[in-house]
Every structure is written in structure tokens, then in C-alpha cells.
C-alpha positions in Angstrom: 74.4 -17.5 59.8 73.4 -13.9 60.2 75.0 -11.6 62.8 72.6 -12.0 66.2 71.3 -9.4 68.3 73.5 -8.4 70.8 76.8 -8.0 68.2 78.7 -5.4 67.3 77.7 -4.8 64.0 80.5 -5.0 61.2 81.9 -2.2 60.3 82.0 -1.4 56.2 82.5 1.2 53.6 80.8 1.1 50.2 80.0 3.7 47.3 76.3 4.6 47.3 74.4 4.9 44.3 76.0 8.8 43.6 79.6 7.0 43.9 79.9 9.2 47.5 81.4 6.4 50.0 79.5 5.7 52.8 81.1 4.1 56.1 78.7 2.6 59.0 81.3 3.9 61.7 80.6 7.2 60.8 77.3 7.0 62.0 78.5 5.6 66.0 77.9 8.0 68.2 75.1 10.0 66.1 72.2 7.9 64.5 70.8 4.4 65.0 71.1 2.4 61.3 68.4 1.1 59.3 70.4 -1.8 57.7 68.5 -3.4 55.1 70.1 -5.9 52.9 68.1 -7.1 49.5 68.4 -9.2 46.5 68.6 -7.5 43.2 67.1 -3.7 42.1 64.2 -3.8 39.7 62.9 -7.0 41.0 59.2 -6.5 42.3 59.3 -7.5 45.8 62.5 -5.4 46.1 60.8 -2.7 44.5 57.6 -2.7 46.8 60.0 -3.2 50.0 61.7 -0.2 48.9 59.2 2.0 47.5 57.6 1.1 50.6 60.3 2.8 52.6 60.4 5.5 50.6 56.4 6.4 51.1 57.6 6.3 55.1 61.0 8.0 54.7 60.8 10.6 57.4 60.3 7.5 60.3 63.5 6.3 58.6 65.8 8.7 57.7 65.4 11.7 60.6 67.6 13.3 62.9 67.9 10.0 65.4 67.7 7.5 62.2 69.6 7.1 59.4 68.4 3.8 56.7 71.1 2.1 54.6 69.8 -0.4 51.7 72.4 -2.5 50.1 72.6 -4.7 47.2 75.3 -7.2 45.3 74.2 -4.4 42.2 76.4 -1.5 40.4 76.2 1.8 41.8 75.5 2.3 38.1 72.3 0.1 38.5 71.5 2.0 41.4 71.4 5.4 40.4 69.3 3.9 37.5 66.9 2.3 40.0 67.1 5.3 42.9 66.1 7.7 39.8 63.3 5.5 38.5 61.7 4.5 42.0 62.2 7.9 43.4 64.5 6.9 46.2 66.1 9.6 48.5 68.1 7.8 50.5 71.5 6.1 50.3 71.5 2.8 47.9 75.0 0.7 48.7 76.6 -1.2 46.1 78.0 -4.7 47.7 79.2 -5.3 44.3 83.1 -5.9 44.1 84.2 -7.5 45.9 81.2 -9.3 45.4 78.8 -9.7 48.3 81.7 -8.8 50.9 79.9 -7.0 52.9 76.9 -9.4 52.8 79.0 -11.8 54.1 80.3 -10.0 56.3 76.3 -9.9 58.2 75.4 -13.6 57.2 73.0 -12.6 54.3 74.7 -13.7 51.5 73.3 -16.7 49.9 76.5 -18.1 48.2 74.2 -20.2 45.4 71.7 -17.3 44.3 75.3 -14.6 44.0 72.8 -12.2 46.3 72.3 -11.4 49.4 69.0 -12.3 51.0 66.4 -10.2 52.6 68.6 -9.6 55.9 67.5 -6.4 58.4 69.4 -5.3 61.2 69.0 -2.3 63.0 72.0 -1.1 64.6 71.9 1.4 67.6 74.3 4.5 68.0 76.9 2.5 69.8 77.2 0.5 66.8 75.4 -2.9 68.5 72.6 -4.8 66.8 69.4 -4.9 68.5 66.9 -6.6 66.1 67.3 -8.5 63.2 65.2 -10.6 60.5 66.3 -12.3 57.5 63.5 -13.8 55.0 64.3 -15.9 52.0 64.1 -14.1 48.5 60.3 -14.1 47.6 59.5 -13.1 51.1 58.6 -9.4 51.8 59.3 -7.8 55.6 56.7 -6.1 57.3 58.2 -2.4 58.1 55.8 -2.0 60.9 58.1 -4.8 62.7 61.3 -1.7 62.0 59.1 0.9 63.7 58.6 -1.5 66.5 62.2 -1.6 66.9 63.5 1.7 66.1 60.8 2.8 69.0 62.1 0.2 71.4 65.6 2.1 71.1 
């Protein structure tokens, strides 16, 4: 069961796709989070959701936003992936141990080894205030994030 609106959002530290660690607390207090759980890099609908983000960066990664994507990969995968896609901002590696911090959110689908595709956007006090979590072939609509982020 993922983490409902209305909950404090988890708090977590992983190594992005440069090996820098990244911790969600440090961002309390300063920026809403773009949390944004997927699958597996290289996969096509992960690629498109991604590269889609990318093409729409500055709406979400800007002064009053920061986006986080994490996947059950190796930052080594990642900074493969980042590289090959073009991808500016921070990819998290939910690799070891494995899918902890997928869990941790209710996205972690236990028989795939993955997460799912699990969003949560997380205001500045560290709260969520919109979710959605589709299965693994299905894509999320980033207009629905802009909906949200604006409703902050």
C-alpha cells in the first residue's frame, strides 16, 4: 500500500547517479519534491516518462521545485542511462539494500524485484500532497504533476 496523501513522507538517503548522496530532509524547509519512483532504466516507457521530464525540466527542477527519480538500478546504470538520455537531474539508486526505499513509499512490487510507477509530490514541510501509482506498462500523465505542484 503506498504512502497516502496527508503523510509525512519517509525520509531517505541514497547515492545519485554521480555517487553524490542525496537525502530528502535536506530539501524541508526549501523546495517541494518531485518524487518519482520507476521500474528499470533503458526500458521504453521508463525512457519516454523520463525523457519526457527532461524536455519540461525547468517546471520541475526550479527554485520552488526540486524532482527526484529513483530506481532498484546501479548508480553505475544510471550514470550510463543519465548520459545516454540526456538527463540533468538527480537519478537515485534504490539498489542495496534492494528496493529499501521503495518499500519504504509502498511502490515496491515484491514479485517483479522493482518498484512500480509510484509519484508523490512532497511539499516543503516534508508532507505528501498528491500521489499516483500505475502498474509497470502504464505511463503517468505529467500534466497531472503540474496540476499539483500549482495547487501548492
Amino acid at each position: 500500500m503506498a504512502i497516502e496523501v496527508g503523510t509525512k513522507a519517509p525520509d531517505f538517503e541514497l547515492k545519485d547517479n554521480h555517487g553524490r548522496t542525496v537525502r530528502l530532509g535536506d530539501f524541508r524547509g526549501e523546495k517541494n519534491v518531485v518524487l518519482l519512483f520507476y521500474p528499470f532504466a533503458f526500458t521504453g516507457v521508463c525512457t519516454g516518462e523520463l525523457c519526457a521530464l527532461r524536455d519540461q525540466l525547468p517546471r520541475f527542477v526550479n527554485e520552488d521545485t526540486q524532482l527526484l527519480a529513483v530506481s532498484n538500478d546501479s548508480i553505475h546504470t544510471l550514470r550510463v542511462f543519465a548520459e545516454q538520455e540526456g538527463l540533468e537531474y538527480p537519478l537515485l539508486s534504490d539498489f542495496w539494500p534492494h528496493g529499501e526505499v521503495s518499500r519504504a513509499y509502498g511502490v515496491f512490487d515484491e514479485e517483479k524485484g522493482c518498484a512500480v510507477r509510484g509519484t508523490f509530490i512532497i511539499d516543503k514541510e516534508g508532507v505528501v500532497r498528491w500521489t499516483v501509482v500505475n502498474g509497470l506498462p502504464d505511463a503517468r500523465d505529467l500534466n497531472e504533476y503540474v496540476k499539483a505542484l500549482d495547487a501548492l
